[in-house]
C-alpha positions as CSV (number, residue, x, y, z in Angstrom):
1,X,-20.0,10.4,8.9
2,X,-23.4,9.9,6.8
3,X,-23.5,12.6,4.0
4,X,-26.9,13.5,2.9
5,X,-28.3,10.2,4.1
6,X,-26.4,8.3,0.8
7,X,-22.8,8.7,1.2
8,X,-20.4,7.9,3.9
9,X,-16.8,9.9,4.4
10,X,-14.5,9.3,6.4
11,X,-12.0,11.1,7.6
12,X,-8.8,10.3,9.4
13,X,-5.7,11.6,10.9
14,X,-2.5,10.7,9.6
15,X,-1.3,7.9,12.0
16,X,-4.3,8.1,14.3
17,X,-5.8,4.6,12.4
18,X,-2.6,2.3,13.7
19,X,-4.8,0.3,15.7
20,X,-7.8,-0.4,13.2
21,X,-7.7,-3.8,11.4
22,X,-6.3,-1.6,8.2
23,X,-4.7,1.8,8.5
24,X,-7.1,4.4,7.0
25,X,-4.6,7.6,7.0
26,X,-3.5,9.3,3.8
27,X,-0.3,7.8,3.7
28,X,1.0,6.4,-0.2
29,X,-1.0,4.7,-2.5
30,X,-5.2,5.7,-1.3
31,X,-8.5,4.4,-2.4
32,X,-11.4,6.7,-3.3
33,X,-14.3,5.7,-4.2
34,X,-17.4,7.5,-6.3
35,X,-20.9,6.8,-6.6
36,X,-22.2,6.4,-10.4
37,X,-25.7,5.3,-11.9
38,X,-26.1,1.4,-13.1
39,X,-26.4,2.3,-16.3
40,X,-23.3,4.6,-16.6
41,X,-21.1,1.9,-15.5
42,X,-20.5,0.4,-19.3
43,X,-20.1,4.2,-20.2
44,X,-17.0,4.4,-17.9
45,X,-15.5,1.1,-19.0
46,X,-15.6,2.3,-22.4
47,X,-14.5,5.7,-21.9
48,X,-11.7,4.1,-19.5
49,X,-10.4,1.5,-22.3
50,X,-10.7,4.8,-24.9
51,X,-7.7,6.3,-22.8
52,X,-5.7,3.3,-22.4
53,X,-7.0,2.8,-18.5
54,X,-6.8,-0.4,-17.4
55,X,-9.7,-1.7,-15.0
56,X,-8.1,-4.2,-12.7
57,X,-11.5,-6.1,-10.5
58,X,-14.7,-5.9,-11.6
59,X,-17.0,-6.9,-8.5
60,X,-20.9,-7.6,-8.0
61,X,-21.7,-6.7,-4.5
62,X,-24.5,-9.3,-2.6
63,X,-27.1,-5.9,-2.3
64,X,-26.9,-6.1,-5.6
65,X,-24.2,-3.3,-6.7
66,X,-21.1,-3.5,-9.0
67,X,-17.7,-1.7,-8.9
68,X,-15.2,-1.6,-11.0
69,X,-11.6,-0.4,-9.4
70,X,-8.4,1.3,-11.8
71,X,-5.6,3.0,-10.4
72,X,-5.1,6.9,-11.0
73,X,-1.5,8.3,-12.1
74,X,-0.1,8.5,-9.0
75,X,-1.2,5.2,-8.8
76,X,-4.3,5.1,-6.1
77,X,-6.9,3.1,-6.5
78,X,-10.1,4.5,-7.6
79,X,-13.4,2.4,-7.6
80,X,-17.0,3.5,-9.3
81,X,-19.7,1.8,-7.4
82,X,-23.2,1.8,-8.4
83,X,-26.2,1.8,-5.6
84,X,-26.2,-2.0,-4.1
85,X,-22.9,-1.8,-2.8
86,X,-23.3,0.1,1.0
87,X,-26.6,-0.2,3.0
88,X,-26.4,3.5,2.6
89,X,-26.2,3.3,-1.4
């Protein structure tokens, strides 16, 4: 689903992804993703490393993008991504 022309979201029933390539239902450890500005992203890795978060990949996207990924407390994995990573961001 295309969200304001610059997001995607997807959403999936529990057990209804079995087929796909990777299962996509909220079952145990998740990855979210959020959209931040280029030049925010040396903000977060500060404010991360300020609070004793530990970021785990740092990828550069071929559109020109970067994320960085760190897992939350309940240990999903959460990614920042700056415009360049989707076609759509």
């Amino acid at each position: 689903m295309s969200v304001g022309g610059r997001q995607v979201l997807l959403l999936c029933k529990k057990g209804a992804s079995k087929n796909w390539t990777a299962p996509h239902d909220g079952e145990g450890e998740l990855h979210v993703a959020f959209s931040i500005g280029r030049d925010q992203l040396q903000d977060w890795e500060r404010q991360l490393a300020s609070h004793g978060v530990t970021v785990e990949l740092r990828r550069s996207w071929p559109r020109g993008g970067e994320s960085i990924y760190f897992r939350d407390p309940d240990r999903h994995l959460v990614e920042l991504a700056t415009p360049g990573v989707w076609s759509v961001y």
